[in-house]
Each structure stands twice: as C-alpha cells, then as structure tokens.
C-alpha positions as CSV (number, residue, x, y, z in Angstrom):
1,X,-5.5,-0.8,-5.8
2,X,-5.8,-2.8,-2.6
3,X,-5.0,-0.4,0.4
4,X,-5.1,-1.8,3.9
5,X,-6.0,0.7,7.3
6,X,-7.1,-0.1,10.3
7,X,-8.7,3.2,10.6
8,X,-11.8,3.1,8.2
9,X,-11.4,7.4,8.0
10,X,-8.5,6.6,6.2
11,X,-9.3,5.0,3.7
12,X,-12.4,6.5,2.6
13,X,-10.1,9.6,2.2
14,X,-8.1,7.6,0.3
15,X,-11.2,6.0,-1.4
16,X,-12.0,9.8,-2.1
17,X,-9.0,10.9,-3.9
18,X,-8.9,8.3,-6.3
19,X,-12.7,9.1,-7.2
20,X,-12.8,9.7,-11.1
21,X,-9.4,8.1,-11.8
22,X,-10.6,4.8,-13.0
23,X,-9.5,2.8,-10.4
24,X,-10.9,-0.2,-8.6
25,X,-10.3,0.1,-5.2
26,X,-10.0,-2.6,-2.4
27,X,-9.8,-2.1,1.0
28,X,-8.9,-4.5,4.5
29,X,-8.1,-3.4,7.9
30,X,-4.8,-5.3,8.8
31,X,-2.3,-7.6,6.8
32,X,-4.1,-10.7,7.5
33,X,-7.1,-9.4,5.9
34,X,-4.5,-8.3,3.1
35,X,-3.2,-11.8,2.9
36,X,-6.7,-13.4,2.4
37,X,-7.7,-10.8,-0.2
38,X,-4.7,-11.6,-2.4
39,X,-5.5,-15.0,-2.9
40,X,-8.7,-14.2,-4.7
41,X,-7.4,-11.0,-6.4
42,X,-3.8,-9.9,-7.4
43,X,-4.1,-6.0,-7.5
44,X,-1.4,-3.8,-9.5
45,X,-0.2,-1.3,-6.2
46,X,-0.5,-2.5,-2.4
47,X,-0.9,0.8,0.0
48,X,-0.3,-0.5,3.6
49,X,-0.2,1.5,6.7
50,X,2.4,0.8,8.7
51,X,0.6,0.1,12.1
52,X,-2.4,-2.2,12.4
53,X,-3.8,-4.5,14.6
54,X,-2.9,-8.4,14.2
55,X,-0.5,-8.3,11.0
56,X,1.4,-5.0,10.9
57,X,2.0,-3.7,7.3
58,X,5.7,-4.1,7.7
59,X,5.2,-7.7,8.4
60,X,2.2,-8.1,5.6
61,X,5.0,-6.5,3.6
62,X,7.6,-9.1,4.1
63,X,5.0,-11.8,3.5
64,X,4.1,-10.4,-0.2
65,X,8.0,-10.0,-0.7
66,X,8.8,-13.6,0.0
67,X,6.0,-15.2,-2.1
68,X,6.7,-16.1,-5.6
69,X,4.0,-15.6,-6.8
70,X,3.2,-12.1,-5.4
71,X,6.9,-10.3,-4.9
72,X,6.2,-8.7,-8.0
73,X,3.0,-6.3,-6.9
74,X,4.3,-3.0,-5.5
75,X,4.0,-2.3,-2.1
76,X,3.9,1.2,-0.9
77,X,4.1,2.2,2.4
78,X,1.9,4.7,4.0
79,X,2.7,6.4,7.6
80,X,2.7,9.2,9.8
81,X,6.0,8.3,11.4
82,X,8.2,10.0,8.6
83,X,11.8,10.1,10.9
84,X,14.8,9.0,9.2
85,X,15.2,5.4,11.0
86,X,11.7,4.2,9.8
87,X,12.4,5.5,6.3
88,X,15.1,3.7,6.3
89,X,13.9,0.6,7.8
90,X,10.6,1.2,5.3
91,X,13.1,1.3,1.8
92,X,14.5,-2.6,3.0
93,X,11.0,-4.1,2.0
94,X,8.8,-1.5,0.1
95,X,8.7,-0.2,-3.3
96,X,7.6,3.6,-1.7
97,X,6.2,5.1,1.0
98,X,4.1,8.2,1.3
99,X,3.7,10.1,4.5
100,X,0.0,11.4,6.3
101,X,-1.7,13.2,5.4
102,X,-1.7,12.0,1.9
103,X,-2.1,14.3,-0.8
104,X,-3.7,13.1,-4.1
105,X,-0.7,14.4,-6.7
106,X,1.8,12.6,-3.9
107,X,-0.2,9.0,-4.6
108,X,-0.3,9.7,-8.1
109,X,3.5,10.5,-8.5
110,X,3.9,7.2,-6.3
111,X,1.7,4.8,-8.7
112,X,3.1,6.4,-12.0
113,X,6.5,4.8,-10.8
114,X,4.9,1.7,-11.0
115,X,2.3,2.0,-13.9
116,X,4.9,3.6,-16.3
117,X,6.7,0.8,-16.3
118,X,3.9,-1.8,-17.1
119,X,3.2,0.3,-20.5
120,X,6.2,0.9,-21.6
C-alpha cells in the first residue's frame, strides 16, 4: 500500500490500522513524491488524499491513469470533502474513495474490491 498525506497524523493513523494485516506500507506527502516512489516500486492500492501541497492527489491521480504502465494499480481516494459534486468529480478518475475519518473495516471493504479480483 502506498498512501500519500500531507499531514504526517494521517497517515500514521492509517499506518496504525493496517498494523497486523500483513501489509507493507509506503508513505509520501504530495503526488510528486507519489510519482517518484512509483518508479522504484509499483504497489497493489494507491490511497491519495485529495488536497496536498505541490501535486494534488486528483492531479497525481490523472497522472497514474494516463501511464501505461501504471493505469492498472488502484487508486483510492481519501477526503473529508464527502458532498455530492466532488464525489462525482472523484468516480471520473479513481477506483474508490473513502471519506475521514477513516475507519479500519471501511479500508478493508475498499481493498477487498481490488484484492478479490487479483486471486480469483
């Protein structure tokens, strides 16, 4: 998992909930970071916050989408702005979103989308 937050809080609560799940967790504070990381690892879920400094994760987003070789990760959104227009603007580029406070059986639900189909 390769989650990207500007706000360090967040992801060591995200860091938190996946304790014991056998995950490998990556982290970067903005897409730019994100971007970087990826061309050293290719991880199976993005989580991106929406709003970051530099790179937004709307932006990051559209990036990962467009590349060939990395369209294929999901990307799920994370964000505290939950109203109807950014949903809707979230669902043109990303796989999921999940809103904040994030709960740990939310994030599972969201990766089982995703992992369920790779072992099927």
């Amino acid at each position: 998992v390769l989650y990207a937050d500007d706000m360090e809080i967040n992801r060591e609560v995200v860091k938190m909930l996946l304790e014991g799940e056998n995950i490998e967790f990556f982290e970067a504070s903005d897409g730019e970071e994100v971007l970087k990381m990826l061309e050293e690892i290719k991880p199976d879920v993005i989580l991106m916050d929406i709003r970051m400094p530099k790179m937004d994760g709307y932006e990051t987003a559209q990036v990962i989408k467009n590349d060939e070789k990395l369209k294929s990760i999901p990307v799920i959104a994370l964000t505290a702005h939950a109203v109807k227009p950014e949903i809707n603007k979230y669902g043109d580029i990303f796989d999921d979103y999940l809103t904040k406070p994030i709960m740990k059986n939310d994030l599972m639900v969201s990766f089982n989308k995703f992992f369920h189909k790779n072992s099927g």
